[in-house]
N, C-alpha and C positions, 0 to 999 in steps of 0.2 A: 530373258535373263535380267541381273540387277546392273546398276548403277551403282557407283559410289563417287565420293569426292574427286576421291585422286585418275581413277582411269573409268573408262568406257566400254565394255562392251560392245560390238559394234556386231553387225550382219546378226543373222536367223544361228539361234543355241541349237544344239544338239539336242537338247531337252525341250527348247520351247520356240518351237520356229513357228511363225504368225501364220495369218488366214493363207498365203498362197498355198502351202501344201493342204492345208483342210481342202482346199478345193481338190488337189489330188487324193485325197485321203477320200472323198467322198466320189468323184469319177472315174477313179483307177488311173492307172498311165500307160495310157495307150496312148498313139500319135510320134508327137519326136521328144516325147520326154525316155520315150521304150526303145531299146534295144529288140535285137531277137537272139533266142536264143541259138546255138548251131553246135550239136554234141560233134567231137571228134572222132567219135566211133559211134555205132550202133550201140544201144542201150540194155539192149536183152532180145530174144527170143517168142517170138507168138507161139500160144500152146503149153507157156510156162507154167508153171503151179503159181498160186495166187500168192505173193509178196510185192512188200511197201519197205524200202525200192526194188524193183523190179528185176530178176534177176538176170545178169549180163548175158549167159549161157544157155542152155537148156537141150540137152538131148534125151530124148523120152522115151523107155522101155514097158517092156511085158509087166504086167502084174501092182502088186501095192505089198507095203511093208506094214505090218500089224499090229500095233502097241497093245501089248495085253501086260500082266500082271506078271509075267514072266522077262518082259524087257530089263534089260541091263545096260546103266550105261558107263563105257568102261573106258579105262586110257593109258599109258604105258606107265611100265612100274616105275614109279619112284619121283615122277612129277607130282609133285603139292599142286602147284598150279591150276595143272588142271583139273587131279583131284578135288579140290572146293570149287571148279567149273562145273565138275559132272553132280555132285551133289548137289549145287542149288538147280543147274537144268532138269536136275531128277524132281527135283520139287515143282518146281514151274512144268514139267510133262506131266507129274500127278493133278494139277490143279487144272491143267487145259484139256486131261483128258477125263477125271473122274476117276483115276484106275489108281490101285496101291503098286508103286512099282518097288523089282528088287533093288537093296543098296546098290551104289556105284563098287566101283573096284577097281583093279589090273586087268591089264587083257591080255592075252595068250599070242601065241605068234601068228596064229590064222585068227578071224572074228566067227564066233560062234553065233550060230543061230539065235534070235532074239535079242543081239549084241546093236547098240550104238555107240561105235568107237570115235573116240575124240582124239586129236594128235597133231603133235606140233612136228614139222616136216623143212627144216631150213632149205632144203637141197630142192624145195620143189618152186617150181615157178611158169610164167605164162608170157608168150610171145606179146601178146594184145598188150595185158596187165601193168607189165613194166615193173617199175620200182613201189608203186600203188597195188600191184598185188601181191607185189613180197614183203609189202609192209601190215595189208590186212585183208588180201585174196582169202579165199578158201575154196576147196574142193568136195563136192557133198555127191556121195555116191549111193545110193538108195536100192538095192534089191529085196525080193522077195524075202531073203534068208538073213538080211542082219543091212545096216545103214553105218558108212565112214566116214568123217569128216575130218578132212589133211591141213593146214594154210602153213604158210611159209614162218608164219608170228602171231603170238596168240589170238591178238586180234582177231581175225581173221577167223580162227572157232568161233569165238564168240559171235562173228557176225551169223555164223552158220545155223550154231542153235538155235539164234532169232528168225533164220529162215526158215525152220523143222516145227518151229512152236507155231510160226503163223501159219505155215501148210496145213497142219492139224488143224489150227482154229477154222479155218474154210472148209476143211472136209468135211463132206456130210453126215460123219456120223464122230467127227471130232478124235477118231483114234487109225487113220488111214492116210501113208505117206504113199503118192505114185511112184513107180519104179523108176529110175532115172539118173543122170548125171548131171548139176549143174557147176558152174565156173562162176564166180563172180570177185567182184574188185570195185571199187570207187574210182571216181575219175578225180576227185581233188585230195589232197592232203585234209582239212581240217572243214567237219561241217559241225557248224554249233548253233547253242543259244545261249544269250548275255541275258540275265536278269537281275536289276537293280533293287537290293534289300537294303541300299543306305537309306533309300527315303520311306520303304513299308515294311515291316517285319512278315518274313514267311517263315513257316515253324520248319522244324527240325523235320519232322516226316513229309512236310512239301517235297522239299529240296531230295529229299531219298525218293519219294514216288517220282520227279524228275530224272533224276542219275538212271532209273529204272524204263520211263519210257524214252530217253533217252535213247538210247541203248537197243531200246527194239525197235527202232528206225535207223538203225546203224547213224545217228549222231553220236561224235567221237568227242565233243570237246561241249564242256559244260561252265562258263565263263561267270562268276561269281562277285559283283559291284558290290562288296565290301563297306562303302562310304559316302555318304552323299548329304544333302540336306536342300531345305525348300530354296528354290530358286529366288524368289522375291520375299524378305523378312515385312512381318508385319507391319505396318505402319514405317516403314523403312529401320525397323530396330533388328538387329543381329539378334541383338540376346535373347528376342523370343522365335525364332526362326528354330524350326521343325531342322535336327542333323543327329545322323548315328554315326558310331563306326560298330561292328558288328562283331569282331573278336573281341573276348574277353579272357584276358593274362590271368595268372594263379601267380604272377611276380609283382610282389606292392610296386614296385615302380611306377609302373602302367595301371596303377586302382585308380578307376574313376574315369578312362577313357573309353571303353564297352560302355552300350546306350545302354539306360535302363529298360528299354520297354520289347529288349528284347537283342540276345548277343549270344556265340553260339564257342565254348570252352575249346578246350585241345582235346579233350574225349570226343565231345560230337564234330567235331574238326576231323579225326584220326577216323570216324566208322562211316564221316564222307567217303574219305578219302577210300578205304577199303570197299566201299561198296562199287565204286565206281570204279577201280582197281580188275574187281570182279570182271563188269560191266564192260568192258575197253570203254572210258568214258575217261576223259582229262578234266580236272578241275582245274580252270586259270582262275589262280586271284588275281583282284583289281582290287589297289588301291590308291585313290584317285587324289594328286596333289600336281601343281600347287592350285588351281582353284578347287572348288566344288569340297574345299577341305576346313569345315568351320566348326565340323567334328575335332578337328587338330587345334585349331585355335580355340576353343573354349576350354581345352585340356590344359592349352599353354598359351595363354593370352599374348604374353610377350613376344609372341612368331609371326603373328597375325599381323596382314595390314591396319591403319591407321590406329592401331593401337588394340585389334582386335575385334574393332567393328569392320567385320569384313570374312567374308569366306576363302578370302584370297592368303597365300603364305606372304610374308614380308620376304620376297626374294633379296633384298638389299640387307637384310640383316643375315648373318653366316650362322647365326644357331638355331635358323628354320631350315635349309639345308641338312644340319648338323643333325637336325630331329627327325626327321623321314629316314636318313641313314640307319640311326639308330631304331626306329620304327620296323625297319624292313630287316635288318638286323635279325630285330628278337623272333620275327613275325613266318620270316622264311623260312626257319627250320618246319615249320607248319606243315606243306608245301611242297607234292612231289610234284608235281607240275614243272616239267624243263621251261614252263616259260611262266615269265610275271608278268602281269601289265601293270603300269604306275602310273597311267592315266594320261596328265602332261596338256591336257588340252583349254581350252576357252580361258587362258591368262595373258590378264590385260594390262602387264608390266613392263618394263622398257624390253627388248628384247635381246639386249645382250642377256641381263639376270635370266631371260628363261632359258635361252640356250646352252649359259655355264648350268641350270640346274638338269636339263635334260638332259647334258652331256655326263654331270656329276651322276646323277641316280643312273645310270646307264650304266659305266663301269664299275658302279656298287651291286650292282645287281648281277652284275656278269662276276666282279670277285664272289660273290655269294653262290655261284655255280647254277645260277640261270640265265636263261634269254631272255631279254628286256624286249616288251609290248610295250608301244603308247596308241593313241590316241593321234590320227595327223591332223596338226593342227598350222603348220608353217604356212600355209598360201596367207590366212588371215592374219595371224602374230605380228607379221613383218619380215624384213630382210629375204635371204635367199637362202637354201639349203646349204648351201657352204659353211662348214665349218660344225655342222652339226653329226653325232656317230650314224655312220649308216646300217651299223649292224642292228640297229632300234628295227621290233617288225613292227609298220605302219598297218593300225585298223582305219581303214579309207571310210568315214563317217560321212564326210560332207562336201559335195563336190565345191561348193563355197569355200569352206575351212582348208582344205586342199584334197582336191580330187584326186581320180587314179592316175589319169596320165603323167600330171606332173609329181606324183608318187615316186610313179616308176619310170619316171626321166627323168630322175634324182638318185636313183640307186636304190630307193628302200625297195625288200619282200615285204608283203603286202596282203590284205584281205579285206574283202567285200562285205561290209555291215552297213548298207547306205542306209541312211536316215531316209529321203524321200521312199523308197523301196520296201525295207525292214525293219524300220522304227514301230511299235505298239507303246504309245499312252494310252493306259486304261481308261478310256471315257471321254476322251478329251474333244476338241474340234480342231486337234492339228495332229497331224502324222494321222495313224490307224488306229485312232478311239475307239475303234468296235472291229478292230483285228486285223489282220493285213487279206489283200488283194488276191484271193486263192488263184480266180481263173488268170488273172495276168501272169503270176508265177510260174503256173501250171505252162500257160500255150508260150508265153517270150520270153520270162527268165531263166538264167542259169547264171554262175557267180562269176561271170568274165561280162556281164551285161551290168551296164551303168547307166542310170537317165542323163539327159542333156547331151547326147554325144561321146558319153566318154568311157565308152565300151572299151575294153582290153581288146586283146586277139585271144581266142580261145583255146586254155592250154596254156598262157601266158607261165612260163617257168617261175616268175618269182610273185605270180598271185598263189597262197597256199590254198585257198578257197573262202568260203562263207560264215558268217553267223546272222543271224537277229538277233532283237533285241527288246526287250519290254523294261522300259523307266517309268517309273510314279511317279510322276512330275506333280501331280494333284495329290497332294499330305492332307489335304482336308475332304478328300471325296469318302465320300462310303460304299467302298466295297473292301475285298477277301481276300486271298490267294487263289480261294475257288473260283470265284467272279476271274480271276488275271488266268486260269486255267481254260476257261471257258472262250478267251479272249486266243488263246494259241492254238487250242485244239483245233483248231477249222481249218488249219495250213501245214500242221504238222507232217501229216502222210506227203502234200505235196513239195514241202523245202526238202524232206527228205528224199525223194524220188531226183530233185532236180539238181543237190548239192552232191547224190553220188552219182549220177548217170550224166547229169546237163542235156537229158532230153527228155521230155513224157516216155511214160511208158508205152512200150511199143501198142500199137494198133488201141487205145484207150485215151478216147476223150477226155475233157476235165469230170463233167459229170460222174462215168462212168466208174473213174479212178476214187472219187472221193466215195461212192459205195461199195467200194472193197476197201480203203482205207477204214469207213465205218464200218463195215463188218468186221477189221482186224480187230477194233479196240486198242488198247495201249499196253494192253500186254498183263501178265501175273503178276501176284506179289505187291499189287499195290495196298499203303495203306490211306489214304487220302484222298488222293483224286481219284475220276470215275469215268467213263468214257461218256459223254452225255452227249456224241455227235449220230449214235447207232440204234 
């Protein structure tokens, strides 16, 4: 990270922590940097039909279900909802199978032959499941004569259809579901991935092909860095240092603060946000202040520290405060996402000024009818949690910065995004420059598992679960979005297995698992990325 005049920086960034993790980045972490992992319950069923994660359930029957040209897939009259569910799963079954299927529709009070009914069932629920499967359980019943899928909330279809498209994808002749009952549920609240577009621009169709495989590894939450810029300015100068911010206003007010080389309107904002809608996929914005905010201060010099030279906000002046308000303001109507993050982390200013600002955007964010995310950053800042809101949900980055335990022996809810663990710099020689640690993940992780000792209890009630995370800390390397795709795809199948189950799949090795995740591919409908691991 940088230096300036006035404050310091001190310990390994979030962005740019030195050779000792390259060294973990290159041997993995195993020994006493690793936890193990230990699921709560069984995972799923041996014998199961092939899905990536694994399905909880599995009772297996006579016969198979037969996608022909005659399939319908239908769901109770008068839901929208799931009406534009069954229409794009109708296109995603024509694309995985080859076949012209019939339009979607209504369905009748019994399911008709050649029928896949979809349905949303509040009153239904599971002893195991809990409050995780009434929030995104589902029920998938499959016979000879027609296939239902029930969950308690939509979710919960949606995860289903992603379990019907990847059975297909495995069958051998791509249009054959076995006869059966399966039960499944997640074991955490929120499994995600954080990708940083303040320091590289990724196009508009990246980010959809993402919401999309997404979504067929049942991750629910797609976490969107907003703003950033190069860690160390050239020659120590600000004003040529590499910073975006990535919305761009249609209100003059705000002209001129969207980067030029790439920023994304309230129309491709609004057909994220529906796509993902679709998808059961949450978009969290992050907009990241008071450091890492030079995107801010070049818009309004007068905010910035020492006059500007500097990424940091002037926390001692009240009309950079004033500006982020108003910022978030215009910004969150954007924004269905119940939660925002506003970042909050690696500021190196006295620390009263960051605690009135942490406290300040806290309850502006919460009048604006959201839940306020940061960054925990208190172990290193200074002082003690006292006095800071606890209703803030703490993303636990850096056991340095402040770890879990003293997270959650402070009161914050909480989520696992370790930097040693789940950090990807594309290229780099610190963190996962050439992509995270599949077999470690695969056989010790699960998101109650922390390096150095500071494992949760598993189950822990106020960790919500997981994300990674890939930052472009390197603005002058040369690579892609496809090159940073290339970098994720080799772990996907297994954060997803382990973010909803917290255990490998039953009876399935790491090897074993990642040649059925490569056989799945990433699913239909893409237009951009490619499955390049199969």
């Amino acid at each position: 990270m940088t230096e300036n005049e006035t404050f310091h920086r001190t310990g390994p960034s979030r962005r740019a922590l030195t050779a000792g993790f390259a060294a973990l980045a290159a041997g993995g972490l195993g020994g006493p940097l690793a936890g193990r992992a230990t699921a709560a319950t069984p995972p799923g069923p041996a014998g199961a039909p092939t899905v990536v994660p694994a399905l909880r359930e599995w009772t297996g029957a006579q016969g198979t279900f037969e996608v022909t040209p005659a399939t319908r897939v239908v769901v109770p009259h008068g839901d929208a909802r799931l009406l534009a569910l069954a229409s794009a799963f109708t296109t995603e079954l024509e694309e995985t199978t080859g076949l012209r299927l019939r339009r979607p529709g209504s369905a009748g009070h019994r399911p008709r032959a050649g029928e896949i009914t979809l349905a949303v069932d509040p009153s239904d629920h599971h002893p195991r499941g809990g409050e995780r499967y009434r929030d995104e359980g589902s029920r998938l019943t499959v016979t000879p004569r027609h296939v239902s899928v029930t969950g308690p909330a939509y979710a919960g279809v949606v995860w289903a259809t992603r379990s019907l498209l990847q059975i297909l994808t495995g069958s051998p002749r791509g249009d054959a579901l076995p006869a059966g009952t399966a039960v499944d549920w997640p074991a955490y609240a929120r499994r995600g991935f954080m990708l940083d577009v303040g320091r590289r621009w990724f196009s508009p169709a990246f980010l959809r092909d993402y919401i999309r495989v997404l979504s067929w590894y049942k991750f629910n939450d797609f976490q969107i860095h907003l703003n950033d810029n190069e860690i160390e300015p050239p020659d120590g100068d600000w004003s040529r240092a590499q910073c975006a911010f990535r919305l761009a206003s249609d209100d003059p007010a705000w002209a001129g603060l969207a980067a030029a080389d790439g920023s994304f309107d309230r129309a491709t904002w609004d057909g994220f946000e529906d796509l993902a809608a679709l998808h059961a996929v949450r978009l969290t914005p992050e907009i990241d202040a008071p450091a890492h905010s030079l995107a801010f201060v070049r818009f309004r010099p007068d905010i910035g520290l020492n006059g500007g030279a500097s990424d940091h906000l002037d926390l001692a002046n009240p009309a950079a405060t004033a500006f982020m308000k108003d910022l978030f303001t215009h910004f969150t109507p954007w924004f269905r996402s119940p939660v925002v993050h506003y970042g909050a982390d690696e500021y190196g200013g006295p620390v009263e000024q960051y605690r009135g600002y942490f406290n300040a955007m806290a309850a502006h964010l919460r009048g604006l009818g959201k839940q306020p995310a940061a960054w925990g950053s208190l172990g290193r800042i200074g002082g003690t949690a006292d006095g800071y809101d606890k209703s803030v949900r703490m993303y636990s980055w850096s056991n340095g910065w402040y770890g879990p335990r003293a997270i959650r022996k402070d009161g914050f809810e909480y989520l696992n995004i370790n930097d040693a663990t789940l950090y990807i710099v594309p290229f780099a020689d610190y963190y996962h420059g050439d992509g995270l640690d599949g077999r470690y993940l695969y056989d010790e992780w699960a998101p109650h598992v922390f390096p150095d000792g500071q494992s949760v209890p598993p189950g822990d009630p106020a960790l919500h679960g997981a994300l990674f995370a890939v930052w472009n800390d390197l603005v002058h390397e040369d690579y892609d979005e496809l090159d940073v795709h290339g970098l994720v795809e080799g772990t996907l199948g297994v954060l997803a297995q382990k973010m909803w189950a917290a255990a490998p799949a039953p009876g399935t090795g790491y090897d074993a698992f990642q040649e059925r995740v490569a056989a799945l591919g990433l699913g239909p409908g893409l237009e951009r990325v490619r499955n390049t691991s199969g």
